[in-house]
KOLTIPA-523222 format. One record per atom (N, C-alpha, C, O): residue number from 1; residue in three letters; x negated, y negated, z. Coordinates in Angstrom, 2 decimals. Layout:
BEGIN
+-----+------+---------+---------+---------+
| pos | code |       u |       v |       w |
+-----+------+---------+---------+---------+
| NUM |  ALA |       X |       Y |       Z |
...
+-----+------+---------+---------+---------+
//
This chain:
BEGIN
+-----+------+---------+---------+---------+
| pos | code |       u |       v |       w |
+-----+------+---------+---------+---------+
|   1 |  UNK |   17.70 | -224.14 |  108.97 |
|   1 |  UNK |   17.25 | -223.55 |  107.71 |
|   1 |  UNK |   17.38 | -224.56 |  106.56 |
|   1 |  UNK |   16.51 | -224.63 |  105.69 |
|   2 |  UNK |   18.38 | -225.28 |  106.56 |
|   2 |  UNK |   18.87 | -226.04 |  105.60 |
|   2 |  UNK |   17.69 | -227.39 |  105.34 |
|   2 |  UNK |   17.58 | -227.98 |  104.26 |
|   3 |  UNK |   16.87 | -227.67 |  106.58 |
|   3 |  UNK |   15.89 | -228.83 |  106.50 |
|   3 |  UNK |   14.54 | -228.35 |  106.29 |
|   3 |  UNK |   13.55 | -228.95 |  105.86 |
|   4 |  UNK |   14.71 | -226.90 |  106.75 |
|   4 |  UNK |   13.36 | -226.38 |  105.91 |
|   4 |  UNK |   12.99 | -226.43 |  104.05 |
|   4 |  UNK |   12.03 | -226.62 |  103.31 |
|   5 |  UNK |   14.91 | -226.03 |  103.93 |
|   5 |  UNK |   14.65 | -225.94 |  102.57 |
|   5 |  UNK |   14.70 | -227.43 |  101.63 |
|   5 |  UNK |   14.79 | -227.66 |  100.42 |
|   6 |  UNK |   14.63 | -228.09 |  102.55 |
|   6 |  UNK |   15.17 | -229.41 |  101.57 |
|   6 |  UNK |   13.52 | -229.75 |  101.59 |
|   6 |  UNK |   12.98 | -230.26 |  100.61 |
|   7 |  UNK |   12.69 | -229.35 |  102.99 |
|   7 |  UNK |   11.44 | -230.12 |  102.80 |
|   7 |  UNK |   10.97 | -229.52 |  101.59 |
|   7 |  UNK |   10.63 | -230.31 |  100.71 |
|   8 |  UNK |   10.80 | -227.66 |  101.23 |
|   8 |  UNK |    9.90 | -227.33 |   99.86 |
|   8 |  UNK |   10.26 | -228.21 |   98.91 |
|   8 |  UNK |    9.52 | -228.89 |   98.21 |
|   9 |  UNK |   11.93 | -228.15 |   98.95 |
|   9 |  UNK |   12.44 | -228.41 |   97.63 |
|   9 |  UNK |   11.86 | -229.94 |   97.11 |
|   9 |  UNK |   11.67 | -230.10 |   95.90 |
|  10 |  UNK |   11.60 | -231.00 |   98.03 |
|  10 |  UNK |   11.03 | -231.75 |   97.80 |
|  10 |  UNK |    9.68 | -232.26 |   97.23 |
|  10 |  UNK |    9.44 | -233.15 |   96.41 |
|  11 |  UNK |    8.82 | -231.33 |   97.98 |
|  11 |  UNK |    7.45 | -230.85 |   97.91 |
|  11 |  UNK |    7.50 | -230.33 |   96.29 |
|  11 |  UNK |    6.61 | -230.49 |   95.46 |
|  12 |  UNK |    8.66 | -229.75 |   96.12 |
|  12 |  UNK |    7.90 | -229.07 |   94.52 |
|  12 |  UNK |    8.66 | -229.89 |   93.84 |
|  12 |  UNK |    8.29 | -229.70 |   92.68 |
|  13 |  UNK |    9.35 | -230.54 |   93.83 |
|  13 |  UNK |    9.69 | -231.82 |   93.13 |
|  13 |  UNK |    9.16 | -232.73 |   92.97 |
|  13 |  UNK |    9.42 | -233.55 |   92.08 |
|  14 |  UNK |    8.16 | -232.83 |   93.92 |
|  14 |  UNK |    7.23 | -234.16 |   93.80 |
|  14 |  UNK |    6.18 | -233.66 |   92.64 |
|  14 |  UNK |    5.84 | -234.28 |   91.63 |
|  15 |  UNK |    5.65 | -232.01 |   93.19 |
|  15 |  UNK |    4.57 | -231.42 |   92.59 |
|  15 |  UNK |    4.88 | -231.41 |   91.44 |
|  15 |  UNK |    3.96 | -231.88 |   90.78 |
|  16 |  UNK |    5.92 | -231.05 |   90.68 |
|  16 |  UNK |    6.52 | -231.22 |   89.17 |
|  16 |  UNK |    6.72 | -232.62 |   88.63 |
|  16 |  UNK |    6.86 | -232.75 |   87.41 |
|  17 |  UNK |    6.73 | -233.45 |   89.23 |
|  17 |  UNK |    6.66 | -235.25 |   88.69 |
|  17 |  UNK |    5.27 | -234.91 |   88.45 |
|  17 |  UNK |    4.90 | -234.41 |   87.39 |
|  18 |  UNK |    4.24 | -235.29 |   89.77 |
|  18 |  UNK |    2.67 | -235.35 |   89.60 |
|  18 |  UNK |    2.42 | -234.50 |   88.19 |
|  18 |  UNK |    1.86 | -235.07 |   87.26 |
|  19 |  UNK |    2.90 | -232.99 |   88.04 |
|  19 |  UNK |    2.24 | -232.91 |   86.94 |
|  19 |  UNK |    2.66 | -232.62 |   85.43 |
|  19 |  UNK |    2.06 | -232.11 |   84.47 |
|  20 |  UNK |    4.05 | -233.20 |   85.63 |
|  20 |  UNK |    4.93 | -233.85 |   84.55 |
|  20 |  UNK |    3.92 | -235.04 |   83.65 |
|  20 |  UNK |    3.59 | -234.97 |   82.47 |
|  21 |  UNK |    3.49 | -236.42 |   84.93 |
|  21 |  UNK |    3.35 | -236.88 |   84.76 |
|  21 |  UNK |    1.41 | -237.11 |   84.17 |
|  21 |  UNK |    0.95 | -238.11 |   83.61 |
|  22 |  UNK |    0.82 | -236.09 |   84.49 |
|  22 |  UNK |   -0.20 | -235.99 |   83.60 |
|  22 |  UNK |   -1.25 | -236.57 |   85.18 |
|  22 |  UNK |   -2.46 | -236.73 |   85.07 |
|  23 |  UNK |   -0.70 | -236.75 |   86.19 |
|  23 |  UNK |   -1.73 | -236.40 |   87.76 |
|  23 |  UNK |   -2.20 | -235.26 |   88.53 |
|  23 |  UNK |   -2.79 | -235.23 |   89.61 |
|  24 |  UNK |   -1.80 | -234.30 |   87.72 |
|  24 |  UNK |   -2.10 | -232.93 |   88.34 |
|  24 |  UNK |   -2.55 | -231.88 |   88.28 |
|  24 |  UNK |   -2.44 | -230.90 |   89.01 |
|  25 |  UNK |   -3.23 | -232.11 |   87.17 |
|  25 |  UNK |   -3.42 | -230.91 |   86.36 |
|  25 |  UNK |   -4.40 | -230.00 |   86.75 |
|  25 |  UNK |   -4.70 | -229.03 |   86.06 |
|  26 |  UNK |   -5.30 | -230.44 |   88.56 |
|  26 |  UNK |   -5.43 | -228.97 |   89.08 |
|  26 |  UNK |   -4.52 | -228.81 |   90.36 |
|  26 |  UNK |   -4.90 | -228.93 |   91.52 |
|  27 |  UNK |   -3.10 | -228.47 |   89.87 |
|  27 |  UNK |   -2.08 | -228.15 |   90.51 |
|  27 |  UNK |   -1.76 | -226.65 |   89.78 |
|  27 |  UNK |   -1.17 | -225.64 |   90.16 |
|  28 |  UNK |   -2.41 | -227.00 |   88.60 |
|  28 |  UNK |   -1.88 | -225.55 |   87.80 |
|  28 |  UNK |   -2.61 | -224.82 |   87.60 |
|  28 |  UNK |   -3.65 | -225.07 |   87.01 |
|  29 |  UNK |   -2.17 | -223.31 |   88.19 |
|  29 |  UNK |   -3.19 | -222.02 |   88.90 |
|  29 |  UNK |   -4.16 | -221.58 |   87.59 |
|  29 |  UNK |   -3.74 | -221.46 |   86.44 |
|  30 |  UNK |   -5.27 | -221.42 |   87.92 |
|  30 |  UNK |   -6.17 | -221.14 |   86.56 |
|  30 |  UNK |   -6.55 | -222.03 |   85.47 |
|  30 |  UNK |   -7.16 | -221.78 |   84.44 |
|  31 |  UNK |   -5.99 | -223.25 |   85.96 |
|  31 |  UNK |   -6.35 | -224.25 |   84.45 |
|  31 |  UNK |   -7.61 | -224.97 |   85.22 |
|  31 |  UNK |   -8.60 | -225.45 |   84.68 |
|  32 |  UNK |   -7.32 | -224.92 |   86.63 |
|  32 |  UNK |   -8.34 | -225.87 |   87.25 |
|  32 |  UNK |   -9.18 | -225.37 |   87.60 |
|  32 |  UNK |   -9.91 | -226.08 |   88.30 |
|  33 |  UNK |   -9.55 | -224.17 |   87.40 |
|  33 |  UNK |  -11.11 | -223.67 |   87.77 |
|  33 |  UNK |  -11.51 | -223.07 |   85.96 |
|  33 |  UNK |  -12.66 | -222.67 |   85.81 |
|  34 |  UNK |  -11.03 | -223.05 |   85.32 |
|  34 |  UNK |  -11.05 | -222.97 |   84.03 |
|  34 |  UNK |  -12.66 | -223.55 |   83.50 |
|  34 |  UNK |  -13.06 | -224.47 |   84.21 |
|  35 |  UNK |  -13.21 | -223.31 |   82.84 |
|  35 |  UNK |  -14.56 | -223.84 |   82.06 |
|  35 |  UNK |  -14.07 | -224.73 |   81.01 |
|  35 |  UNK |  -12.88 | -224.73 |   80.70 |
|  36 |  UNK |  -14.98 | -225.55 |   80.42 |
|  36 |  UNK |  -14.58 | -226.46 |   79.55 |
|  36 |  UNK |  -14.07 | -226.09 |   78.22 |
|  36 |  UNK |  -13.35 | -226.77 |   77.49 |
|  37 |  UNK |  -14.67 | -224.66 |   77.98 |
|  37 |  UNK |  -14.24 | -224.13 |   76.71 |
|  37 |  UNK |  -13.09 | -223.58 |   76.95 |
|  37 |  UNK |  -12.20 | -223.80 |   76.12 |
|  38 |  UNK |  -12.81 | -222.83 |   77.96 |
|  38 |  UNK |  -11.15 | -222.28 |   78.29 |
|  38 |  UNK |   -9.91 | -223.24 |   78.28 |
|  38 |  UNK |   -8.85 | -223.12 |   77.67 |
|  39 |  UNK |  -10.46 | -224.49 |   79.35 |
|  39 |  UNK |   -9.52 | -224.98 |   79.14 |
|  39 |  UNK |   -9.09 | -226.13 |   77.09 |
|  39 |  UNK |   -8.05 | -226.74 |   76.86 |
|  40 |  UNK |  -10.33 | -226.00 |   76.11 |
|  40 |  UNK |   -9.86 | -226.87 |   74.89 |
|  40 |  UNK |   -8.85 | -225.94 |   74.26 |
|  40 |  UNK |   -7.96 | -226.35 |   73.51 |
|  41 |  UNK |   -9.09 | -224.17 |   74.74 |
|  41 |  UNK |   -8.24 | -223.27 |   74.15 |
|  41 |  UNK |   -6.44 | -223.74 |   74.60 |
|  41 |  UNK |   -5.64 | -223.07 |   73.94 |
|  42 |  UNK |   -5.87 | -224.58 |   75.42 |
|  42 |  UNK |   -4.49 | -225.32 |   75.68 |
|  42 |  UNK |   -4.26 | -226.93 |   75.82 |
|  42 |  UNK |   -5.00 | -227.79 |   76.28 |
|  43 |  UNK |   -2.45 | -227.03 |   75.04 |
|  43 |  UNK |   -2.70 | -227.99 |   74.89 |
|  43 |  UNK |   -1.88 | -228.21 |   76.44 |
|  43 |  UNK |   -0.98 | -227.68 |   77.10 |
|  44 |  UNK |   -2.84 | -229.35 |   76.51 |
|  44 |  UNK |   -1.98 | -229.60 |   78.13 |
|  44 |  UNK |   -0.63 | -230.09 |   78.53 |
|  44 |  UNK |    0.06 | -229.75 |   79.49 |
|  45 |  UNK |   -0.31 | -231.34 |   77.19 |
|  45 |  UNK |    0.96 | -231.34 |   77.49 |
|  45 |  UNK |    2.16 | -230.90 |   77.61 |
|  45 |  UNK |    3.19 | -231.35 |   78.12 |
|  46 |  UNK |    1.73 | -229.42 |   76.75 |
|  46 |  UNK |    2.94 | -228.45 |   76.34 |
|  46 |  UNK |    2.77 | -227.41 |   78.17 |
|  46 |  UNK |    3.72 | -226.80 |   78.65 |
|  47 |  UNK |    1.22 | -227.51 |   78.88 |
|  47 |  UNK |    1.08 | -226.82 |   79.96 |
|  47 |  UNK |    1.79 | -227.01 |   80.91 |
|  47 |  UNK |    2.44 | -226.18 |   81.55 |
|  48 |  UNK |    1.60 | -229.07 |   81.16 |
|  48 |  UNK |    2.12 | -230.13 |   81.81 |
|  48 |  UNK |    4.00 | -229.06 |   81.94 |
|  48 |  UNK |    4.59 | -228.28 |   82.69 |
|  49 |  UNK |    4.23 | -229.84 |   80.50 |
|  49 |  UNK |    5.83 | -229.49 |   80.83 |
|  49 |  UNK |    5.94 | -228.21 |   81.07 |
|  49 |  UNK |    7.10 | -227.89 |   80.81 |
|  50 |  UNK |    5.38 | -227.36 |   81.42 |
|  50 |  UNK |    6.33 | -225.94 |   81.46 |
|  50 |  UNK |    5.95 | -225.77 |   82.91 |
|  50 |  UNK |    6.76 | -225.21 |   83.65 |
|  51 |  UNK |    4.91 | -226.16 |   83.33 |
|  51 |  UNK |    4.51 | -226.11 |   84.69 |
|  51 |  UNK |    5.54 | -227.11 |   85.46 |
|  51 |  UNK |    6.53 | -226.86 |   86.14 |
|  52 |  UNK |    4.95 | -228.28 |   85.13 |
|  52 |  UNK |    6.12 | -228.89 |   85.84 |
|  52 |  UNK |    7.44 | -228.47 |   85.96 |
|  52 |  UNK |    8.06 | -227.95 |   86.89 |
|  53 |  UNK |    7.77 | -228.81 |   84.70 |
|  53 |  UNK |    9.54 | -227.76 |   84.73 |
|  53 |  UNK |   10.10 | -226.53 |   85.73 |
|  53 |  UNK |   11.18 | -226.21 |   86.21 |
|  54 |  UNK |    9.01 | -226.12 |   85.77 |
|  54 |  UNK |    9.25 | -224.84 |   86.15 |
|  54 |  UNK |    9.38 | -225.16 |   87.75 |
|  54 |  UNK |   10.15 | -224.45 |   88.40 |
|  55 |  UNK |    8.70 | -226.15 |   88.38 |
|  55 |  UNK |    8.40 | -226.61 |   89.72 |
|  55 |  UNK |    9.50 | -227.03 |   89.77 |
|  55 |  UNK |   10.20 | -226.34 |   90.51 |
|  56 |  UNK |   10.12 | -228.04 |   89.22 |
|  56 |  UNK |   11.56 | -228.74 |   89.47 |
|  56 |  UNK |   12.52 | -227.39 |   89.46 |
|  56 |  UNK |   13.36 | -227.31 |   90.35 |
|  57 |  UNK |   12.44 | -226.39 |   88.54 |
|  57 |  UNK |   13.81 | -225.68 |   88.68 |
|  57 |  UNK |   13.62 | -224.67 |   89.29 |
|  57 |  UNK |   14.57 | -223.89 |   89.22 |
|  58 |  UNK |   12.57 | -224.26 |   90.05 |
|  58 |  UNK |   12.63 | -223.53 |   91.13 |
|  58 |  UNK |   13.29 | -224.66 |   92.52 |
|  58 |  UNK |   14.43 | -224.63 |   92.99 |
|  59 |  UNK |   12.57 | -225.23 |   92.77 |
|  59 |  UNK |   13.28 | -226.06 |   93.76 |
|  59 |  UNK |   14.78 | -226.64 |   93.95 |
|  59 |  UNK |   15.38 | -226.91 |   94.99 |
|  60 |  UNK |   15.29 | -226.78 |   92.17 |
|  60 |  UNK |   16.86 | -226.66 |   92.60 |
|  60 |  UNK |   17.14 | -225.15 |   92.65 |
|  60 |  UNK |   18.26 | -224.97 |   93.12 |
|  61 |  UNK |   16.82 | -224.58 |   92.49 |
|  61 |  UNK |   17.39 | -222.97 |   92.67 |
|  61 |  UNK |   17.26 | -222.70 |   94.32 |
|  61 |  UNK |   18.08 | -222.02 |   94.93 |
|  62 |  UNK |   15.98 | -223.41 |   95.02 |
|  62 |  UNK |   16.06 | -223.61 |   96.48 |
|  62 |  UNK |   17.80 | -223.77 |   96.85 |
|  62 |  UNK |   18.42 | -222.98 |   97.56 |
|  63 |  UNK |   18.34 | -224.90 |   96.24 |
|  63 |  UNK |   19.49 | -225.43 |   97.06 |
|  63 |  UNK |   20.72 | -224.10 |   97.16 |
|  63 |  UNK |   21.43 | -223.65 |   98.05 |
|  64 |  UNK |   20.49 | -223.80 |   95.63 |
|  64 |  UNK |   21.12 | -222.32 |   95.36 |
|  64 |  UNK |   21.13 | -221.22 |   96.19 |
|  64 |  UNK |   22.09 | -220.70 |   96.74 |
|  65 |  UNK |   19.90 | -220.90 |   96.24 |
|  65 |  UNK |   19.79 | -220.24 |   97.47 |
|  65 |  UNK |   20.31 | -220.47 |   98.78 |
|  65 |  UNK |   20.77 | -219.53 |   99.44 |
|  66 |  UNK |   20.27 | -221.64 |   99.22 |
|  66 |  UNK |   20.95 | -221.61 |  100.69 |
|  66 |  UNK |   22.07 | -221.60 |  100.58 |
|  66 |  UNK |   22.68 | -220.92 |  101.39 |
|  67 |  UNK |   22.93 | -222.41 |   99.42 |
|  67 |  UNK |   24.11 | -222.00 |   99.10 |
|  67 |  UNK |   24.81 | -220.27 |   99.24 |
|  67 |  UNK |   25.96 | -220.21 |   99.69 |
|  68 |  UNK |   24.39 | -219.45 |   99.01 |
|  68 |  UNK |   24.00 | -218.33 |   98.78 |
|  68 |  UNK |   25.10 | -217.48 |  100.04 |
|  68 |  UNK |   24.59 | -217.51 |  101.16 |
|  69 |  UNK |   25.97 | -217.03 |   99.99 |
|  69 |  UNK |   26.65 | -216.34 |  101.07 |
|  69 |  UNK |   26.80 | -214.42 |  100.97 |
|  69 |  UNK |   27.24 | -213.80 |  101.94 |
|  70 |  UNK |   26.42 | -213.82 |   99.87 |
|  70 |  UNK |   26.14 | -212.54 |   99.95 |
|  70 |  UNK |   24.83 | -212.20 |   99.73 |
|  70 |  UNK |   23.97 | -213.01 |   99.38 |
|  71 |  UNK |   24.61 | -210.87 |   99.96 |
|  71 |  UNK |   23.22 | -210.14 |   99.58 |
|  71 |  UNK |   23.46 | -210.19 |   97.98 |
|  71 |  UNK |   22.35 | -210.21 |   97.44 |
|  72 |  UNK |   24.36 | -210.21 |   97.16 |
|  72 |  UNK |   24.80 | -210.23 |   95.73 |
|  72 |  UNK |   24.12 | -211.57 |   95.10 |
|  72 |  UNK |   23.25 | -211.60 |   94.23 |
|  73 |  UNK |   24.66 | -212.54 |   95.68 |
|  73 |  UNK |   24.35 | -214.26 |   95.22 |
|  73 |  UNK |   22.87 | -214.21 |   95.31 |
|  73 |  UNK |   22.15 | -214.57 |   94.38 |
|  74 |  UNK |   22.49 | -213.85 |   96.23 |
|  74 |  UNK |   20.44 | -213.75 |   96.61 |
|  74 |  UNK |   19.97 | -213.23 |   96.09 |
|  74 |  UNK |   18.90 | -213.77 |   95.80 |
|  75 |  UNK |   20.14 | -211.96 |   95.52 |
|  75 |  UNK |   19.39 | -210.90 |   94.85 |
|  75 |  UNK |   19.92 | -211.58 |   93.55 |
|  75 |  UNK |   18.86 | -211.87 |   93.00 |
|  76 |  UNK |   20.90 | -212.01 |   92.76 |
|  76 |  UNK |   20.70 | -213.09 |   91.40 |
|  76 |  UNK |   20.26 | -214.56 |   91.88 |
|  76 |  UNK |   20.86 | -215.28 |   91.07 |
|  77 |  UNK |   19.64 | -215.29 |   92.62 |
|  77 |  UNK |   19.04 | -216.37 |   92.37 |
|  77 |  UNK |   17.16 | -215.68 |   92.66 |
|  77 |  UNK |   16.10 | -216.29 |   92.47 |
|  78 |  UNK |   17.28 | -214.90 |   92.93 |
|  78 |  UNK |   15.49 | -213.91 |   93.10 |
|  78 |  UNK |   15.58 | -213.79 |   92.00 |
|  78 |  UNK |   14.88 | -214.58 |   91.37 |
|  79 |  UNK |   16.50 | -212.70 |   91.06 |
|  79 |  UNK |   15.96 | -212.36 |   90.19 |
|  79 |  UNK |   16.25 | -213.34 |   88.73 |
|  79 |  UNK |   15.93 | -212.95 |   87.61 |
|  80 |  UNK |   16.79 | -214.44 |   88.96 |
|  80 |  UNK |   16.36 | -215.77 |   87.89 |
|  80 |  UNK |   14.92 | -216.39 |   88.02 |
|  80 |  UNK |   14.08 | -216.67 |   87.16 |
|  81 |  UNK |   14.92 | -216.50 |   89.24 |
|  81 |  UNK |   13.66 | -217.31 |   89.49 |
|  81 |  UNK |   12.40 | -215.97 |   89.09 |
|  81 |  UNK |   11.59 | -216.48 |   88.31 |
|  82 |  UNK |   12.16 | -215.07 |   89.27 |
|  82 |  UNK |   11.69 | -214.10 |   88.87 |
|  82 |  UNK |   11.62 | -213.59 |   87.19 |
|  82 |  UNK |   10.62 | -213.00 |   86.79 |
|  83 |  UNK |   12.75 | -213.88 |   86.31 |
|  83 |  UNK |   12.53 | -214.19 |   85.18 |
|  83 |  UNK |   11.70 | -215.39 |   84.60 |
|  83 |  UNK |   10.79 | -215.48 |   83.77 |
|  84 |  UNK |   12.51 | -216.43 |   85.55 |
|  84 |  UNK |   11.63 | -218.11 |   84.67 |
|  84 |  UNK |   10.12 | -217.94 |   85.20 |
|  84 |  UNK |    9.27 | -218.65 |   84.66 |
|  85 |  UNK |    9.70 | -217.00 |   86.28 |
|  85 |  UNK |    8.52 | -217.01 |   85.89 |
|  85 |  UNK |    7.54 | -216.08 |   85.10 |
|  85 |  UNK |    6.34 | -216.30 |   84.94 |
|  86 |  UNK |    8.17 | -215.10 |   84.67 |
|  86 |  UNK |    8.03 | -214.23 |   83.57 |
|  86 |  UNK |    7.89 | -215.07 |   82.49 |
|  86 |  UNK |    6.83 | -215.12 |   81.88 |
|  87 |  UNK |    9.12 | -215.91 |   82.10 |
|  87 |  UNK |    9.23 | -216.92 |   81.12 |
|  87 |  UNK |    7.86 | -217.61 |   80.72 |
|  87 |  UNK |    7.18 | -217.39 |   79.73 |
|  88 |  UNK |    7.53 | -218.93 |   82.21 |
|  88 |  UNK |    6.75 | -219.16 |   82.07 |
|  88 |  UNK |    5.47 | -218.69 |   81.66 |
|  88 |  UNK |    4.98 | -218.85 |   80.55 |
|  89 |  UNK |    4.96 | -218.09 |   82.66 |
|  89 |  UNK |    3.64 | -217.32 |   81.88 |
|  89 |  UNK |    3.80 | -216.89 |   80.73 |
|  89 |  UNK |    2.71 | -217.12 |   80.21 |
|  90 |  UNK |    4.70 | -216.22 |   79.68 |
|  90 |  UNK |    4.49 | -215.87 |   78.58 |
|  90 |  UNK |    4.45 | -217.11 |   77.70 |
|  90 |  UNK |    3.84 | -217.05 |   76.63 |
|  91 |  UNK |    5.17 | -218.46 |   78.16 |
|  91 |  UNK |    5.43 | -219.82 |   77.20 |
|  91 |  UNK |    3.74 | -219.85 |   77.38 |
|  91 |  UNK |    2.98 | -219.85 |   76.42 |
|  92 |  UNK |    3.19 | -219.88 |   79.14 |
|  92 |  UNK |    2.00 | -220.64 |   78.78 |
|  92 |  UNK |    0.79 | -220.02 |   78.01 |
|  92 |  UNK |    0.00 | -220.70 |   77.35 |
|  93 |  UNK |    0.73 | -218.54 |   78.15 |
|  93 |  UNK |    0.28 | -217.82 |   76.56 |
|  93 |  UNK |    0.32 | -217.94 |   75.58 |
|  93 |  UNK |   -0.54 | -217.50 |   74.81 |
|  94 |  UNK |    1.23 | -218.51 |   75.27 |
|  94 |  UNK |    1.54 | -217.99 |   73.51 |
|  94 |  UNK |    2.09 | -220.15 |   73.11 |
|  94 |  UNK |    1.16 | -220.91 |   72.84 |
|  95 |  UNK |    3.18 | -220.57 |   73.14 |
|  95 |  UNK |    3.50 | -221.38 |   72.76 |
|  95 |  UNK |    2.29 | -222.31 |   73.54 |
|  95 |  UNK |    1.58 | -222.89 |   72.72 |
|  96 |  UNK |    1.94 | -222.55 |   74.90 |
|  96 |  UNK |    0.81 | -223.83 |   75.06 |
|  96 |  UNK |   -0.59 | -223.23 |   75.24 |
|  96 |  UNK |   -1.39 | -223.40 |   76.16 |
|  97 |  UNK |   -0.74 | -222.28 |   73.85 |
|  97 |  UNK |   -2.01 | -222.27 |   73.59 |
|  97 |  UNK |   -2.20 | -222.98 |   72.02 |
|  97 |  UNK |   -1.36 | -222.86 |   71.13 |
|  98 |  UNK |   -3.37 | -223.68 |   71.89 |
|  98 |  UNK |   -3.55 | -224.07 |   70.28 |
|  98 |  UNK |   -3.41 | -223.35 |   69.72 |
|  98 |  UNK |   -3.41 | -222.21 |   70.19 |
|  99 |  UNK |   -3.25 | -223.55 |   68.60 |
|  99 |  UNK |   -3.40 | -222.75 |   67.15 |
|  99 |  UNK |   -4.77 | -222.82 |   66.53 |
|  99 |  UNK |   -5.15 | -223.73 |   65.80 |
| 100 |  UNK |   -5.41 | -221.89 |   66.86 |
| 100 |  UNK |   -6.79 | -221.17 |   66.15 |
| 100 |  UNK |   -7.24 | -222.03 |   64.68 |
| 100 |  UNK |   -6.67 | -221.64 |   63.66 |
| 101 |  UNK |   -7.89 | -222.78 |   64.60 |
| 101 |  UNK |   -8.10 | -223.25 |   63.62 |
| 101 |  UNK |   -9.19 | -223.06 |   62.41 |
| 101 |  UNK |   -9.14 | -223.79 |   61.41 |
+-----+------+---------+---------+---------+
//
């Protein structure tokens, strides 16, 4: 179990560099089939980081998880990771959309 989880955790660590780093940006769900006018409505770098971010700290929360020795410890690293992505989507609404000019 432990080498399964190290492979995601890697995988979305990489995926959060790539689009940290401004290589990825159809990694992120809905921006990349987006039309040209949808996507001028965000700014990407504010997209970049929250997407990315969000890829890296799910994947250490991976390690958390296996760490994990009750049904107690699991059901709070679900329901963090289950907030930050609540989080996210509302950041990428509201804070990495432009301001209406």
């Amino acid at each position: 179990m432990l080498v399964f989880i190290i492979i995601i955790a890697v995988l979305l660590v990489g995926m959060g560099i790539i689009v940290l780093i401004g290589k990825g940006d159809n990694l992120i769900a809905g921006y990349n089939t987006a039309s040209k006018e949808e996507r001028a409505k965000y700014d990407i770098k504010k997209l970049r980081l929250l997407v990315g971010g969000c890829l890296i700290l799910v994947a250490l929360s991976l390690f958390i998880f296996d760490r994990a020795h009750s049904l107690t410890e699991i059901m709070a690293v679900v329901c963090i990771d289950t907030f930050l992505a609540f989080v996210v989507v509302i950041l990428c609404n509201t804070w990495a959309k432009k301001k209406s000019q």
